[in-house]
N, C-alpha and C positions, 0 to 999 in steps of 0.2 A: 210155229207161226209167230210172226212180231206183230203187236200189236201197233195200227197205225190212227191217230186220232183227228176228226177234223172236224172244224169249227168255227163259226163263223163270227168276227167281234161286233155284230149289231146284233139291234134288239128288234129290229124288225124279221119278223116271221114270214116266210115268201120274199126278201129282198132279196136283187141279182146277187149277193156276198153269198146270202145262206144258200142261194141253189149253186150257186160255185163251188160252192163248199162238198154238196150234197152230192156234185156233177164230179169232182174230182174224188169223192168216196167209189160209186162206181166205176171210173177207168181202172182207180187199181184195182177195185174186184177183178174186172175184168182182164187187165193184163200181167198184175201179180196175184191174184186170190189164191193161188197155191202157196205162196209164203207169207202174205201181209195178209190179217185180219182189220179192214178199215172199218173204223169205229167213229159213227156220227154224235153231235153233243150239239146241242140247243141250249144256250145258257137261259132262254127265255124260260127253259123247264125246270128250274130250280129258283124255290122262292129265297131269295136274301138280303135279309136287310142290308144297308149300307155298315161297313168291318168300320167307320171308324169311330173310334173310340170301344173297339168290341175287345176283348182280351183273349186268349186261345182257350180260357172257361168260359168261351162264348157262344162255342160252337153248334150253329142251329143245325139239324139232322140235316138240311138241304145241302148243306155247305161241308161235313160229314160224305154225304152222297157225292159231289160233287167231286172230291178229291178223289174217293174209289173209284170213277170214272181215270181220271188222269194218273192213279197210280199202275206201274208195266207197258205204261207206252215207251215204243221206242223213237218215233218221231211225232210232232204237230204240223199240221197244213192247216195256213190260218188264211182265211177267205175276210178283208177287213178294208171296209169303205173309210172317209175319214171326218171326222165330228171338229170341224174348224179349226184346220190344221195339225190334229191331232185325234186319238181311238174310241172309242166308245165307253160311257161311263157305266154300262152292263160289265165291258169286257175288264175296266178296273177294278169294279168292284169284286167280279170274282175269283181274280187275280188276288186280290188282298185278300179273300178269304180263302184261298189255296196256300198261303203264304204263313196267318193264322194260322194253318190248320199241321205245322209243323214248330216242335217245339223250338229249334235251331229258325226259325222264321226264313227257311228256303222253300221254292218250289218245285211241285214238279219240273219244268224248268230249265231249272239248274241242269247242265251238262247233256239238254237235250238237244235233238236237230229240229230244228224248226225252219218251215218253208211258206213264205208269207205270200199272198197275192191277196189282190185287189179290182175293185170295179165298182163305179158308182155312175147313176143315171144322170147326173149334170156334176158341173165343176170339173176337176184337173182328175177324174177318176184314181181317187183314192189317194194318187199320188203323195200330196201332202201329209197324208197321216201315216205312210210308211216310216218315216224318217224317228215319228216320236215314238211309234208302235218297236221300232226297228230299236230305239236306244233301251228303252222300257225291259225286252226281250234279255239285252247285251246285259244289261242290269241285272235279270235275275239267273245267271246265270248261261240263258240262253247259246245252242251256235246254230246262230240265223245265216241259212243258207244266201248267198250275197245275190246272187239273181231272183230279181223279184218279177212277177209278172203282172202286169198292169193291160188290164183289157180297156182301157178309157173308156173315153163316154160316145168315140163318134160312131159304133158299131156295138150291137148289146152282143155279150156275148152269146145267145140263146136265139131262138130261129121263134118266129110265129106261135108254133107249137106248143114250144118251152124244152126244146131237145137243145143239146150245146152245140153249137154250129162245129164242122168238122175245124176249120183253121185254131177255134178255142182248143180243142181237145190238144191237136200237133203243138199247139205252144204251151200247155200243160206237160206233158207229155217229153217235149225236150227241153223244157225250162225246169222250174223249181218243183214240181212233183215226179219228173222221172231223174232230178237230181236226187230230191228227198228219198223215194224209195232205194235206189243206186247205194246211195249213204248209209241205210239202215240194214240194207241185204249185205252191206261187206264187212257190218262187224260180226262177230262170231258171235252165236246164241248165249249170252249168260249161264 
């Protein structure tokens, strides 16, 4: 089973990123759970202070936790709105302290597949903060799958209920999460 990690880069709890996030952990249950083990992470559940000025003798047991979460994934599915043209300062922050928390200052990261989408309740949904999210990624090593999926703002992607509408699922599905698991089923098990 490879491990698959998904995760949402705001700090809000219940926002449409974190249930995209949460909604695209189920389809893979659902259509790979015989080989991908999808694996949820709330950065909200890890208390961290702000990495700067912190040194890798700095490491708070949260931030410690945080990377054994991110270490044996074989891909990221990142569900991220955009904070004025640019990611979430949750999602920097524990970024740098993923980053800390190797002595060579890489991260998880580095040399993984990462598959981004996006959705936000007003403005250009998410759009804008792809781009800085997207260089960020390429930076640490990242290989960000290049279709991104962007549910905008003029349709939520979720139904009354809070189920994800069938057209979200189809464009998950043959956009960047049935690219991302496609990615990670054809390299060969370690």
């Amino acid at each position: 089973m490879k491990k698959l990690l998904f995760l949402s880069g705001t700090s809000h709890v219940g926002s449409v990123n974190w249930r995209l996030a949460s909604a695209a952990a189920a389809i893979t249950k659902q259509f790979f759970g015989d080989r991908i083990d999808p694996v949820t992470l709330d950065l909200m559940h890890f208390d961290l202070p702000s990495f700067e000025g912190a040194s890798e003798n700095d490491q708070p047991e949260d931030a410690v936790r945080l990377k054994a979460v991110f270490d044996g994934v074989a891909g990221i599915f990142m569900s991220s709105d955009e904070y004025t043209g640019t990611y979430s300062a949750v999602l920097r922050n524990g970024i740098g302290w993923l980053r800390l928390s190797d002595p060579n200052l890489r991260t998880p990261f580095d040399g993984t597949q990462v598959a981004l989408c996006g959705s936000s309740g007003r403005g250009a949904g998410g759009l804008r903060g792809q781009p800085a999210l997207q260089q960020l990624l390429n930076e640490l090593g990242a290989i960000v799958i290049p279709q991104h999926l962007e549910m905008g703002t003029a349709e939520s992607p979720f139904d009354a209920s809070g189920a994800l509408r069938p057209k979200a699922q189809k464009q998950l599905l043959e956009g960047c999460l049935g690219k991302l698991c496609g990615n990670i089923l054809a390299v060969p098990a370690a």
